[in-house]
mmCIF file of the N, C-alpha and C atoms, coordinates in Angstrom:
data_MODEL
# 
_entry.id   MODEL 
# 
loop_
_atom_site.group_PDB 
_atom_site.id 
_atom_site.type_symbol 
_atom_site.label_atom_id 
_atom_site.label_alt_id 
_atom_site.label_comp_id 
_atom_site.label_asym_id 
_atom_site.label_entity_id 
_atom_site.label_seq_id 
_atom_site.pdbx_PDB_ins_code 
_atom_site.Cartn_x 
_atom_site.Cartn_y 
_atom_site.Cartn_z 
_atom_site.occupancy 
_atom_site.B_iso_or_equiv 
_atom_site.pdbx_formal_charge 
_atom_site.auth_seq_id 
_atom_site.auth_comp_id 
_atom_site.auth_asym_id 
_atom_site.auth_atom_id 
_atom_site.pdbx_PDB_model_num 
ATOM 1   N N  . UNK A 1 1  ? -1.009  -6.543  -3.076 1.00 0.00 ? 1  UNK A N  1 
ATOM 2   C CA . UNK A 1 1  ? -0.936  -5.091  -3.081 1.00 0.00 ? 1  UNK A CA 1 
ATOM 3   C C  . UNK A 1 1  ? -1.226  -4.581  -1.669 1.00 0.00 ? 1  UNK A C  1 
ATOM 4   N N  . UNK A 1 2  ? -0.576  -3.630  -1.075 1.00 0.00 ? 2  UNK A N  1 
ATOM 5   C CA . UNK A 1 2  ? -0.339  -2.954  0.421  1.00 0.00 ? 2  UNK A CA 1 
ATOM 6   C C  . UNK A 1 2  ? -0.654  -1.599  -0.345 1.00 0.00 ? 2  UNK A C  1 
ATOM 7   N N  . UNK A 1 3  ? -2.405  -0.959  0.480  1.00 0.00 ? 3  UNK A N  1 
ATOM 8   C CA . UNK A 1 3  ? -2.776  0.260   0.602  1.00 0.00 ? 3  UNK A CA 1 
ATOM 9   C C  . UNK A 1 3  ? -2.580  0.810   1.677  1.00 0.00 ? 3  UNK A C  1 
ATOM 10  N N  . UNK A 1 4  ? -2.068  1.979   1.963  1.00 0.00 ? 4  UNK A N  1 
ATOM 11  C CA . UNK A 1 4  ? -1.929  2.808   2.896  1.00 0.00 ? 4  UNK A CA 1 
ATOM 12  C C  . UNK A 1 4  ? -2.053  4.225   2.553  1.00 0.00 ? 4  UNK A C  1 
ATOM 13  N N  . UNK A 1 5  ? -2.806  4.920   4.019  1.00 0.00 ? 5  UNK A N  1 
ATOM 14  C CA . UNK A 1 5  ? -2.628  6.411   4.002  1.00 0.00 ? 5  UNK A CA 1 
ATOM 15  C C  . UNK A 1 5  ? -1.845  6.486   5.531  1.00 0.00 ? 5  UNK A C  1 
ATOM 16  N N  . UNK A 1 6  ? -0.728  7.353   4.994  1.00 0.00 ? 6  UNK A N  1 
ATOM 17  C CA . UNK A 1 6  ? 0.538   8.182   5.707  1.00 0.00 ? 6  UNK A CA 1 
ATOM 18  C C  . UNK A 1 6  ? -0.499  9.904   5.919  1.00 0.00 ? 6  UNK A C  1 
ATOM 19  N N  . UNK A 1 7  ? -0.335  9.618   7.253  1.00 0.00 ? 7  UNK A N  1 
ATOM 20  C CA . UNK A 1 7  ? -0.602  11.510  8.247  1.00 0.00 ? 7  UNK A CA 1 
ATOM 21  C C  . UNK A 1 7  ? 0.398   12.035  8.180  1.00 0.00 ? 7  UNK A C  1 
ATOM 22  N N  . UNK A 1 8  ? 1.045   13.370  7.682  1.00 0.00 ? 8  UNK A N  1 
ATOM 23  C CA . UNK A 1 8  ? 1.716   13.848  7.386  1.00 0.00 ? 8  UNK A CA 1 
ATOM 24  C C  . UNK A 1 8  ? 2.049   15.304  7.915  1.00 0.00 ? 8  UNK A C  1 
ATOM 25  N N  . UNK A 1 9  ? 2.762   15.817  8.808  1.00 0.00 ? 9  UNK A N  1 
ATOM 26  C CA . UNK A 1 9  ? 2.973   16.877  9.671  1.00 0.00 ? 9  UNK A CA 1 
ATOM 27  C C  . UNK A 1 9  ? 4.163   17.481  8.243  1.00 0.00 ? 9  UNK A C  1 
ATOM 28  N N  . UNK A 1 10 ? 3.743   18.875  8.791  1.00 0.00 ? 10 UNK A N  1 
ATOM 29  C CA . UNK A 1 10 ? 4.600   19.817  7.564  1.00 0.00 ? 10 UNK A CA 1 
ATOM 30  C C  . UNK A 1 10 ? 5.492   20.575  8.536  1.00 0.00 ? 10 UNK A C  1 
ATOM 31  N N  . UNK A 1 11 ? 6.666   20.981  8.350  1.00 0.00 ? 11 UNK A N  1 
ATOM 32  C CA . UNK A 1 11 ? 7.197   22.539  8.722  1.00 0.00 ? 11 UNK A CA 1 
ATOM 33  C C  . UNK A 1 11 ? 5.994   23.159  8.413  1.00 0.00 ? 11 UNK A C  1 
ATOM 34  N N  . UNK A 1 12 ? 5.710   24.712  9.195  1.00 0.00 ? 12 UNK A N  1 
ATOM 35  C CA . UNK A 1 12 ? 4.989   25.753  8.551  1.00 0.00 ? 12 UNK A CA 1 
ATOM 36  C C  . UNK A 1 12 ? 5.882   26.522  7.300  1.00 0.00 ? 12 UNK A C  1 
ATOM 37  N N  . UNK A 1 13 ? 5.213   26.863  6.731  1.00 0.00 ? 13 UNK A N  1 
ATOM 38  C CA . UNK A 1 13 ? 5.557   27.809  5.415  1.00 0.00 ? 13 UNK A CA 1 
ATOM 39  C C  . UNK A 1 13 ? 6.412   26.356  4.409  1.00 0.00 ? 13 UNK A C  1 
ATOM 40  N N  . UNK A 1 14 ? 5.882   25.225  5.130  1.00 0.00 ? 14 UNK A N  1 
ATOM 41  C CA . UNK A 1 14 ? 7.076   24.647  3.724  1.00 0.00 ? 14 UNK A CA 1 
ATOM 42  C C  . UNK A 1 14 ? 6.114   23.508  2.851  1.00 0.00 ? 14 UNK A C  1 
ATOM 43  N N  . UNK A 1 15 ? 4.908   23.711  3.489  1.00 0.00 ? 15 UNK A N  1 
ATOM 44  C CA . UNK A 1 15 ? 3.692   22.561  2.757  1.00 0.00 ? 15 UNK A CA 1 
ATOM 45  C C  . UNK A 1 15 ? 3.633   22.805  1.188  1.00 0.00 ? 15 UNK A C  1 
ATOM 46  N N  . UNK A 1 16 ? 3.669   23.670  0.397  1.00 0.00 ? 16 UNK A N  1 
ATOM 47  C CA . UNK A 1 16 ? 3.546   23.591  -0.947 1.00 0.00 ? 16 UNK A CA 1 
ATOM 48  C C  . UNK A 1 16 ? 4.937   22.425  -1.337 1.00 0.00 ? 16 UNK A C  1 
ATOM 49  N N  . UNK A 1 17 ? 6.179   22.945  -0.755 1.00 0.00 ? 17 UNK A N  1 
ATOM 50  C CA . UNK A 1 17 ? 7.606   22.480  -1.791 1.00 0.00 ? 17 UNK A CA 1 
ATOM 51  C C  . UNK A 1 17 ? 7.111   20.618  -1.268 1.00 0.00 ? 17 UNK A C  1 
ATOM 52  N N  . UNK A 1 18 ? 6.820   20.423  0.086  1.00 0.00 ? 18 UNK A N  1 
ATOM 53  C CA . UNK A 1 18 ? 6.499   19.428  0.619  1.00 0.00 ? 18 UNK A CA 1 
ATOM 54  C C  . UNK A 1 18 ? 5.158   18.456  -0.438 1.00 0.00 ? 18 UNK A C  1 
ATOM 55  N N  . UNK A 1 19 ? 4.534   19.163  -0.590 1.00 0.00 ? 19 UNK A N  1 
ATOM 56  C CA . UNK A 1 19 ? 3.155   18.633  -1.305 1.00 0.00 ? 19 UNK A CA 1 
ATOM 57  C C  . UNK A 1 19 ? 3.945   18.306  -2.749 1.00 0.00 ? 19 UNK A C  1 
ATOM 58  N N  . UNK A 1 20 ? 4.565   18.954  -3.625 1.00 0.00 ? 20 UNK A N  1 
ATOM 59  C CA . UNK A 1 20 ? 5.269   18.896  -4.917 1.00 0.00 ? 20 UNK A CA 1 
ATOM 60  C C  . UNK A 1 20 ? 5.957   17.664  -5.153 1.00 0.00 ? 20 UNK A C  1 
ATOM 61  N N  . UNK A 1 21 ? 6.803   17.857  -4.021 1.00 0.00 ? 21 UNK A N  1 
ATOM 62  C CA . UNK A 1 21 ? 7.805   16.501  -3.848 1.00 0.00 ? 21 UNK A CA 1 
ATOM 63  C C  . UNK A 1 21 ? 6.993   15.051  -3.680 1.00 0.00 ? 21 UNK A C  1 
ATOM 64  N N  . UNK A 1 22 ? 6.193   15.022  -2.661 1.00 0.00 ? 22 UNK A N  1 
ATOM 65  C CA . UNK A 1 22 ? 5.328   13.990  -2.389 1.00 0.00 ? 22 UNK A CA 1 
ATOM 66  C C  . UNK A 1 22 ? 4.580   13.460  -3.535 1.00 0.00 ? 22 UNK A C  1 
ATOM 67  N N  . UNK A 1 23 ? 4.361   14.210  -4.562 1.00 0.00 ? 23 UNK A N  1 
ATOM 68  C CA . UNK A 1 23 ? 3.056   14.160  -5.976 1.00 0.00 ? 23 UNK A CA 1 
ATOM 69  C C  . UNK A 1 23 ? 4.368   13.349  -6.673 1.00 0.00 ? 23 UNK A C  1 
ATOM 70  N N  . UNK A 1 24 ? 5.457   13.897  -6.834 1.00 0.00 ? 24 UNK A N  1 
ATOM 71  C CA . UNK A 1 24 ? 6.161   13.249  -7.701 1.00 0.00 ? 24 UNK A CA 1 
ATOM 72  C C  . UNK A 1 24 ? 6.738   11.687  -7.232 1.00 0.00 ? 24 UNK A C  1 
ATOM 73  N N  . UNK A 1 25 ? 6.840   11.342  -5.863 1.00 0.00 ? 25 UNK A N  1 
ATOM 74  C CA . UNK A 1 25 ? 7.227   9.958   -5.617 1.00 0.00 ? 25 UNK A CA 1 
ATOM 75  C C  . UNK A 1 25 ? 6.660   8.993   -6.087 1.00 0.00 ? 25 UNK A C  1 
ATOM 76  N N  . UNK A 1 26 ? 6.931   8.165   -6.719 1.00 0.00 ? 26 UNK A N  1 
ATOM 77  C CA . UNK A 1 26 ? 6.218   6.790   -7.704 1.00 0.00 ? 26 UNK A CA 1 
ATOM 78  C C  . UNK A 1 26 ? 6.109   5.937   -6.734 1.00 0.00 ? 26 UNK A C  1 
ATOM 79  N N  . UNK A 1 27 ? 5.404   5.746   -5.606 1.00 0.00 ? 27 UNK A N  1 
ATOM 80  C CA . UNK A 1 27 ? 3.877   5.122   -5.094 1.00 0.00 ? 27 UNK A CA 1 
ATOM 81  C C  . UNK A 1 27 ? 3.301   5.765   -4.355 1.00 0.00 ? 27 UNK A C  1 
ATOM 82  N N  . UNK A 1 28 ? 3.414   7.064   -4.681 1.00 0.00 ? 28 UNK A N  1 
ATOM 83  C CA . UNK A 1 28 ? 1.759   7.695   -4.187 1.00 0.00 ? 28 UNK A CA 1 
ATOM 84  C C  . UNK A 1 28 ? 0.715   7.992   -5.645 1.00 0.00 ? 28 UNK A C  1 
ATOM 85  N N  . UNK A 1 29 ? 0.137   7.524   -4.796 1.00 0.00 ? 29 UNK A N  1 
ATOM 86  C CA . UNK A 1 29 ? -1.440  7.719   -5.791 1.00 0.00 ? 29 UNK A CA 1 
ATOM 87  C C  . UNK A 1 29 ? -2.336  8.912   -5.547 1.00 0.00 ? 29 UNK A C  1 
ATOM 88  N N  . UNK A 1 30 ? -1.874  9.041   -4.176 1.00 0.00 ? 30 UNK A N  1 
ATOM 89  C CA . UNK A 1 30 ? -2.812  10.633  -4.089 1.00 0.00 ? 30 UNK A CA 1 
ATOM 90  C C  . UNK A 1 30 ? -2.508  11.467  -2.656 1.00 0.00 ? 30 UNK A C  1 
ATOM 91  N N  . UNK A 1 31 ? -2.701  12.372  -3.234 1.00 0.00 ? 31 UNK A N  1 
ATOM 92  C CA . UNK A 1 31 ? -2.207  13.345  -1.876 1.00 0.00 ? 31 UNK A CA 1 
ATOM 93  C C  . UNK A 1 31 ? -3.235  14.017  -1.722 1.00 0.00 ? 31 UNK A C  1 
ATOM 94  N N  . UNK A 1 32 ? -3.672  14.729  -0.500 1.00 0.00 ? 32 UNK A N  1 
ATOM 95  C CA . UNK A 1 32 ? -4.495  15.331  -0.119 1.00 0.00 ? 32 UNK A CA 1 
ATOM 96  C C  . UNK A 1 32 ? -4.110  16.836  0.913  1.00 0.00 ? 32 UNK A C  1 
ATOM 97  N N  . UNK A 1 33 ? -4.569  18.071  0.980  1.00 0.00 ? 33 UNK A N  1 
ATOM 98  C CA . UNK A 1 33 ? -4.273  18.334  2.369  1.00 0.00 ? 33 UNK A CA 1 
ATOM 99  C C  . UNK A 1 33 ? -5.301  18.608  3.037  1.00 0.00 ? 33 UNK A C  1 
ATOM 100 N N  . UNK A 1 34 ? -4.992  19.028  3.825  1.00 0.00 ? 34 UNK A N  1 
ATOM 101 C CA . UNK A 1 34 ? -5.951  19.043  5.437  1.00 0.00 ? 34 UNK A CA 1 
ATOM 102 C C  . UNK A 1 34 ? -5.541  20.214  6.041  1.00 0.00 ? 34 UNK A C  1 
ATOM 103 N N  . UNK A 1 35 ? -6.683  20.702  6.925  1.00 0.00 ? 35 UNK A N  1 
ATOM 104 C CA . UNK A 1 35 ? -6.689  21.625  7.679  1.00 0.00 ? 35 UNK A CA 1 
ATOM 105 C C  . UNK A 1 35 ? -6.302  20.775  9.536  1.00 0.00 ? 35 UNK A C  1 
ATOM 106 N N  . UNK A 1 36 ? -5.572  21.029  10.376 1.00 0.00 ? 36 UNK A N  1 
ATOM 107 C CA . UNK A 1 36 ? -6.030  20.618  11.706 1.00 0.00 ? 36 UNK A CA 1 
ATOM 108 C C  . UNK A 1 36 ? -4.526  19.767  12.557 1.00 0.00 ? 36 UNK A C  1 
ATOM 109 N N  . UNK A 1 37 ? -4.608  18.685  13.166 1.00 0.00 ? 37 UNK A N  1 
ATOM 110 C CA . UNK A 1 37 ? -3.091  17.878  13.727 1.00 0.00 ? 37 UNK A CA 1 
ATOM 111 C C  . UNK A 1 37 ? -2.532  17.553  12.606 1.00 0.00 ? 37 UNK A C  1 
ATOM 112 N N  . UNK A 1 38 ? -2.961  16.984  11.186 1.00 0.00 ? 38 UNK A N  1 
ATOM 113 C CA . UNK A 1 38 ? -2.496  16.988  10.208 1.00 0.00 ? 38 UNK A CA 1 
ATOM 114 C C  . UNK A 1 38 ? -2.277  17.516  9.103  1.00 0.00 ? 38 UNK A C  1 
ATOM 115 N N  . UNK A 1 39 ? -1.195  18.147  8.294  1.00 0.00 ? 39 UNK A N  1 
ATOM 116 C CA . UNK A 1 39 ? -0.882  18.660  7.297  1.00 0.00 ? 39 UNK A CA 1 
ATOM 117 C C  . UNK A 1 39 ? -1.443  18.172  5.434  1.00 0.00 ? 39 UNK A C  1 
ATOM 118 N N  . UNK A 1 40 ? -1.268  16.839  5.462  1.00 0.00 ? 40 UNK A N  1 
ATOM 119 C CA . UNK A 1 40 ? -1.772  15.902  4.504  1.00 0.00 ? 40 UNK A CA 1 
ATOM 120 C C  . UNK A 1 40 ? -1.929  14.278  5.082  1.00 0.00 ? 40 UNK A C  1 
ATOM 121 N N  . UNK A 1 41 ? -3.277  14.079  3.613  1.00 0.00 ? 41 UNK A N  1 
ATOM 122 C CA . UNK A 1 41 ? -2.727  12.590  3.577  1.00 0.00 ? 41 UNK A CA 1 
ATOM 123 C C  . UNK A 1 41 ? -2.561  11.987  2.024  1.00 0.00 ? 41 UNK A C  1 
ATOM 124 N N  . UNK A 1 42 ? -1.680  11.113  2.347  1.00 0.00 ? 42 UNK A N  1 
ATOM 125 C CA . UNK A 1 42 ? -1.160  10.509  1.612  1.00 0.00 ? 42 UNK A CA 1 
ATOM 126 C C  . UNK A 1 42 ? -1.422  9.110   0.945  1.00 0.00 ? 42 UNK A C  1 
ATOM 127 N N  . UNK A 1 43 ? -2.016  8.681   -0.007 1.00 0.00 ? 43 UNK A N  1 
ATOM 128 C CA . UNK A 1 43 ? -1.871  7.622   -0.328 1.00 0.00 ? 43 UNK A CA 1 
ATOM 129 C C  . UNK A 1 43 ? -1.616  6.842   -1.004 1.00 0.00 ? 43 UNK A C  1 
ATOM 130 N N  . UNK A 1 44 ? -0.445  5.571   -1.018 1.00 0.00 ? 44 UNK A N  1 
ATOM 131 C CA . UNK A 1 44 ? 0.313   5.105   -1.275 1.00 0.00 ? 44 UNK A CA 1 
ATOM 132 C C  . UNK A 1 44 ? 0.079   3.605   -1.652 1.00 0.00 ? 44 UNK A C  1 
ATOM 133 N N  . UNK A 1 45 ? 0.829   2.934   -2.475 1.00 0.00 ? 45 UNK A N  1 
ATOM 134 C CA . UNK A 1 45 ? 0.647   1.799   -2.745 1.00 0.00 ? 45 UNK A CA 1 
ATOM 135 C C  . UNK A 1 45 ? 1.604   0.830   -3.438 1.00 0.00 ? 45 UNK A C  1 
ATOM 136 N N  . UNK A 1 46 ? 2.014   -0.155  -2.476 1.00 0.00 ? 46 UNK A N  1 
ATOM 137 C CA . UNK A 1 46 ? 2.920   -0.697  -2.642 1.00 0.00 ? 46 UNK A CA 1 
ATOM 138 C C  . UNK A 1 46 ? 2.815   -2.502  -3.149 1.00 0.00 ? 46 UNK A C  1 
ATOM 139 N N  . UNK A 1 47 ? 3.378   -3.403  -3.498 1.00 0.00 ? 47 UNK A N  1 
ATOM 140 C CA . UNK A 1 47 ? 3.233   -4.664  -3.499 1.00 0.00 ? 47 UNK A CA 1 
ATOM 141 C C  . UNK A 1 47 ? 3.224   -5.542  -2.204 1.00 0.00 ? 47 UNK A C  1 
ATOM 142 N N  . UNK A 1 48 ? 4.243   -5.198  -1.242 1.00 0.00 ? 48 UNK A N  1 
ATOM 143 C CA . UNK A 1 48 ? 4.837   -5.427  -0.049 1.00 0.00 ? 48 UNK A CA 1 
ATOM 144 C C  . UNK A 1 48 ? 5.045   -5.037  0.808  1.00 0.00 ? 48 UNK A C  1 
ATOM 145 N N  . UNK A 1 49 ? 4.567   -5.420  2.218  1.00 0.00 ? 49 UNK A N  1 
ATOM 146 C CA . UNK A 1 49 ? 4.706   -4.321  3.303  1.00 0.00 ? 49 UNK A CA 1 
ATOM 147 C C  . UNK A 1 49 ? 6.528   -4.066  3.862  1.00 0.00 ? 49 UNK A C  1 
ATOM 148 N N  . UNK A 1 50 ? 7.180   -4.818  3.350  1.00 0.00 ? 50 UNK A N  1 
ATOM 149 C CA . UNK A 1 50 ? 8.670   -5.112  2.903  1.00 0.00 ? 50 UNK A CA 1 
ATOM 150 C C  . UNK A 1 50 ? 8.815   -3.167  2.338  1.00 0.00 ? 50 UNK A C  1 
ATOM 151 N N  . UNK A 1 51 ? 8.401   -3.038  0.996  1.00 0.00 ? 51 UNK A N  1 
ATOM 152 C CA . UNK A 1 51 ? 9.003   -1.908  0.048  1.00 0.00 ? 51 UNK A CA 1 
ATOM 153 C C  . UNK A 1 51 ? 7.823   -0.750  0.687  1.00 0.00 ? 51 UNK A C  1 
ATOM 154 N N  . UNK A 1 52 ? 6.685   -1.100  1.821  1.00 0.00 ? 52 UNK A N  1 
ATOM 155 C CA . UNK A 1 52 ? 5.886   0.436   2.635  1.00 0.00 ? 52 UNK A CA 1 
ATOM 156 C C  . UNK A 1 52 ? 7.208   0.479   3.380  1.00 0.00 ? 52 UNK A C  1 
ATOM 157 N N  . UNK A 1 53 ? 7.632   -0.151  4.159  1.00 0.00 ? 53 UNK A N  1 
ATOM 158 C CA . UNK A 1 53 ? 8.834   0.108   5.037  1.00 0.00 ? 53 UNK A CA 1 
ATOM 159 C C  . UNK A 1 53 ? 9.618   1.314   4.485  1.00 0.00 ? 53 UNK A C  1 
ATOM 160 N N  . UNK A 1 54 ? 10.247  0.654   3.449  1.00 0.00 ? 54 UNK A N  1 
ATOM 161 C CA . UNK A 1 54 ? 11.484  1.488   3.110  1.00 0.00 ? 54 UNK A CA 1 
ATOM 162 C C  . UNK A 1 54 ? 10.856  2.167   2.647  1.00 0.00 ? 54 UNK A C  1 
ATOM 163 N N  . UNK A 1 55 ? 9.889   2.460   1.713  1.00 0.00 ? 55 UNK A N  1 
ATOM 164 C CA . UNK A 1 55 ? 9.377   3.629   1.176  1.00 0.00 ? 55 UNK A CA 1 
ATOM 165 C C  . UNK A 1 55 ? 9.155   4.917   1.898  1.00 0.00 ? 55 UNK A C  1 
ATOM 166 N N  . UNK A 1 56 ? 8.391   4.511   3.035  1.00 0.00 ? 56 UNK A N  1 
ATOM 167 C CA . UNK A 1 56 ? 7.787   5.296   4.448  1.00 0.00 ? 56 UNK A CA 1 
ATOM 168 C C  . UNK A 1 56 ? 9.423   6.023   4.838  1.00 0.00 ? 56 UNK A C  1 
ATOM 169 N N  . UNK A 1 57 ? 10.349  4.656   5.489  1.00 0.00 ? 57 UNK A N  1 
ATOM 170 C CA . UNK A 1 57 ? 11.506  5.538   5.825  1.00 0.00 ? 57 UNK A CA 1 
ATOM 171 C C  . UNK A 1 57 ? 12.781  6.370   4.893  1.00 0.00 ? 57 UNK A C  1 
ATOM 172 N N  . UNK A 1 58 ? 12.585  5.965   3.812  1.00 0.00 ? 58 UNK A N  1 
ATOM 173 C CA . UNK A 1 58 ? 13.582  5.922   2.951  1.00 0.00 ? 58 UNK A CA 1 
ATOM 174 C C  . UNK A 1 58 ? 13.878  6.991   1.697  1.00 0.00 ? 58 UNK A C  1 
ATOM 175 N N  . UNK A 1 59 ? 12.305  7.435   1.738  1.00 0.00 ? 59 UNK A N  1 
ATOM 176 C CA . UNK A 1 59 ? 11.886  8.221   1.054  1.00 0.00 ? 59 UNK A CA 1 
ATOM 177 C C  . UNK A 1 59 ? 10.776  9.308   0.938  1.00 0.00 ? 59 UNK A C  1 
ATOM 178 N N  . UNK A 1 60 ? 9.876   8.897   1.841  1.00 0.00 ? 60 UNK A N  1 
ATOM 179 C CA . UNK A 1 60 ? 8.851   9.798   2.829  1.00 0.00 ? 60 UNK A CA 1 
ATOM 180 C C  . UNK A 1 60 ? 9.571   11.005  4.023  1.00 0.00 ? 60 UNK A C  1 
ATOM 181 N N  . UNK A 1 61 ? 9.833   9.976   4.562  1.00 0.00 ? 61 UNK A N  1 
ATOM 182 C CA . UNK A 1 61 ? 10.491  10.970  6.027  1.00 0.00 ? 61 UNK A CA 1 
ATOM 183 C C  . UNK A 1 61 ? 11.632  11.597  5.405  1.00 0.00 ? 61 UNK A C  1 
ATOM 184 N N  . UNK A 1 62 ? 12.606  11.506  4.718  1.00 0.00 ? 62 UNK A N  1 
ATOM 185 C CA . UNK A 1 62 ? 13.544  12.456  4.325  1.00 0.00 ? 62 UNK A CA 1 
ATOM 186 C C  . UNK A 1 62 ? 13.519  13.334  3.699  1.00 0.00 ? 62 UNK A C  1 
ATOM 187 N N  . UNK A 1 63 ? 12.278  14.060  2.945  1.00 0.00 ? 63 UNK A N  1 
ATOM 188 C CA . UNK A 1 63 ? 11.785  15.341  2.261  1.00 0.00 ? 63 UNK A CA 1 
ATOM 189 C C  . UNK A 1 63 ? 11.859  16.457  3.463  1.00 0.00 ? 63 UNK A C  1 
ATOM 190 N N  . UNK A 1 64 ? 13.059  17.411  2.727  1.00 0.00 ? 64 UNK A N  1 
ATOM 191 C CA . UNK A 1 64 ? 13.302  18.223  3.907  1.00 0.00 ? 64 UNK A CA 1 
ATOM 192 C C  . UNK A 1 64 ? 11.911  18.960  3.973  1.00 0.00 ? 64 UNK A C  1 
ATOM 193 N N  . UNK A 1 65 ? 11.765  19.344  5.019  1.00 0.00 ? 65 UNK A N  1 
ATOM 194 C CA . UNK A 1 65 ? 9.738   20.182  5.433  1.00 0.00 ? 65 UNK A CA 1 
ATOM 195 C C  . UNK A 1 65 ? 9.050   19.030  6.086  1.00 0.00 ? 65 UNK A C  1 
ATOM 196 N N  . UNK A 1 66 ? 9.416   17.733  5.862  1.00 0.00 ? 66 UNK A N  1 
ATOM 197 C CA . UNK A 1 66 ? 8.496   16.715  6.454  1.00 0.00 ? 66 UNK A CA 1 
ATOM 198 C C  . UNK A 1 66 ? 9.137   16.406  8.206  1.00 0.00 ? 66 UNK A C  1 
ATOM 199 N N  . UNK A 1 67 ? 7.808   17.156  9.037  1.00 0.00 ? 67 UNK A N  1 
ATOM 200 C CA . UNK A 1 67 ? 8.386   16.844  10.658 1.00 0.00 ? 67 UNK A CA 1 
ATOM 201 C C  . UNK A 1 67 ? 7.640   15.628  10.868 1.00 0.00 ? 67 UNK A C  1 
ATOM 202 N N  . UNK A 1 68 ? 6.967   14.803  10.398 1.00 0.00 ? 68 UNK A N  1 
ATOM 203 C CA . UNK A 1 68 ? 6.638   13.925  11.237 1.00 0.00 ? 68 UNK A CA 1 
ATOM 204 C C  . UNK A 1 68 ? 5.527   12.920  10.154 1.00 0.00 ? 68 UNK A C  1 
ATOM 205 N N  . UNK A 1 69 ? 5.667   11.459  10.570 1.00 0.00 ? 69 UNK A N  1 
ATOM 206 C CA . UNK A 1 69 ? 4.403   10.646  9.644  1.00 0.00 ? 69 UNK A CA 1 
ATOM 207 C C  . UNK A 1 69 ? 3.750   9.436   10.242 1.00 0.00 ? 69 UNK A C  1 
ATOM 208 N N  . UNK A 1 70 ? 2.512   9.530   10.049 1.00 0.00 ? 70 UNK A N  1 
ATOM 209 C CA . UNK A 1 70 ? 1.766   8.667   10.683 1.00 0.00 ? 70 UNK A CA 1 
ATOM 210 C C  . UNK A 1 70 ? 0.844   7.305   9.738  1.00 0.00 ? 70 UNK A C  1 
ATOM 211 N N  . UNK A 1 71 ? 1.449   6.044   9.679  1.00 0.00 ? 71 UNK A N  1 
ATOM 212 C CA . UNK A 1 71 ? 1.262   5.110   8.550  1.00 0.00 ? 71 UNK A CA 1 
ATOM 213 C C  . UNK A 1 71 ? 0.415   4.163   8.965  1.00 0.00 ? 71 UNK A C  1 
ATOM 214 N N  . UNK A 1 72 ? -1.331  4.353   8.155  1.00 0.00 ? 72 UNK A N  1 
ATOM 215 C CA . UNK A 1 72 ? -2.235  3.320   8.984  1.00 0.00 ? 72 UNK A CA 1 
ATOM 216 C C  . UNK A 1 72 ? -2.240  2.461   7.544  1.00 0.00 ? 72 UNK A C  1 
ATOM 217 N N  . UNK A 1 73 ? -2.191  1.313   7.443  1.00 0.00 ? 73 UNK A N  1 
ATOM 218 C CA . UNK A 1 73 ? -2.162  -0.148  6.453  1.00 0.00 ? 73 UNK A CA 1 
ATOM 219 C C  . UNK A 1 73 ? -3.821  -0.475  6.106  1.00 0.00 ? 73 UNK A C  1 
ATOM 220 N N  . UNK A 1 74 ? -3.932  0.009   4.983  1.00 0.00 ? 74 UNK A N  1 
ATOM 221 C CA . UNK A 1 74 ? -5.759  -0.567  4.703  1.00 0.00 ? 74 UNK A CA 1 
ATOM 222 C C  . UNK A 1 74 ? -6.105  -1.912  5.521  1.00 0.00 ? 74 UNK A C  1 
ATOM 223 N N  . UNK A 1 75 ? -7.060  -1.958  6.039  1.00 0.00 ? 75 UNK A N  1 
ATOM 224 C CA . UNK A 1 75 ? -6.844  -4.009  6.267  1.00 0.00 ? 75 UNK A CA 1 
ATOM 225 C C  . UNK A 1 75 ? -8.268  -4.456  5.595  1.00 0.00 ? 75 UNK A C  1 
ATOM 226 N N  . UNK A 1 76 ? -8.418  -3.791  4.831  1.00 0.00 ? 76 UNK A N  1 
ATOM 227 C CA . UNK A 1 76 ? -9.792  -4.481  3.818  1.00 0.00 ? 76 UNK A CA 1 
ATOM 228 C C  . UNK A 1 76 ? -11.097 -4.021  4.414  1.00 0.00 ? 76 UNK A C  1 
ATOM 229 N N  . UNK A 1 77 ? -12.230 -4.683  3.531  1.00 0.00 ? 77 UNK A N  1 
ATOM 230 C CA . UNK A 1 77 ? -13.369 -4.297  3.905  1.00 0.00 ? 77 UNK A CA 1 
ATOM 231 C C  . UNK A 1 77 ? -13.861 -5.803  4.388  1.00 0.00 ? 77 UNK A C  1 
ATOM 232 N N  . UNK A 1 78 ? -15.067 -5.327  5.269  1.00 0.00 ? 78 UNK A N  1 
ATOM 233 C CA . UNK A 1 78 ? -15.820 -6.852  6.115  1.00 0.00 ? 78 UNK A CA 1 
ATOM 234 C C  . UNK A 1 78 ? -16.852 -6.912  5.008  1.00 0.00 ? 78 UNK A C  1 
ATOM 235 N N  . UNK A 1 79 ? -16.436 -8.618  4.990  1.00 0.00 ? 79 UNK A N  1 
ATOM 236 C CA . UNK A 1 79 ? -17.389 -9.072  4.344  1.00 0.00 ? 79 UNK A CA 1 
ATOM 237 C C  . UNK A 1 79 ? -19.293 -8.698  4.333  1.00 0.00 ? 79 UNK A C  1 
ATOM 238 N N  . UNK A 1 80 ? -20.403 -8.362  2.876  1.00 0.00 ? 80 UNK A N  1 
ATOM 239 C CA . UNK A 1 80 ? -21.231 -8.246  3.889  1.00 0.00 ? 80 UNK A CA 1 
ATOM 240 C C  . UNK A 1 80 ? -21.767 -9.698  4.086  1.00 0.00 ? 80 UNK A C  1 
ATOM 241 N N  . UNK A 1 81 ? -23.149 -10.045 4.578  1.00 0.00 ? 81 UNK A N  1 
ATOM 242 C CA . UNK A 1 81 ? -24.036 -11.301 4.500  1.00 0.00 ? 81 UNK A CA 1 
ATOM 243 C C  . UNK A 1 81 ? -25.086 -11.092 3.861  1.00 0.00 ? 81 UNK A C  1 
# 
């Protein structure tokens, strides 16, 4: 399983239709927004960093209102001792 949160830049005035669309894509798990360089975040979850790819380009970035996305890959937690 591949966790990720996507930074998410909006058009102005278009973050609600943007936020709607995003809730409905089948691998996000949660959306968030934000005040500040970023509009939302997003997080997503995939089997394969293969299907974040296309997901990210294929179906993320093409929601008209979406100017821009920024995709950091969980990389786990450190072990403690």
């Amino acid at each position: 399983m591949v966790t990720s949160y996507t930074l998410a830049r909006v058009e102005p005035s278009k973050d609600h239709i943007v936020f709607k669309k995003v809730q409905e894509l089948p691998c996000v798990k949660e959306v968030i927004t934000t005040y500040g360089e970023f509009d939302m975040i997003i997080k997503i979850e995939v089997d394969t960093l293969q299907e974040l790819d296309d997901f990210v380009f294929n179906k993320l970035r093409v929601i008209e209102g979406m100017e821009s996305t920024t995709t950091l890959i969980h990389a786990g937690f450190p072990k403690k001792e």
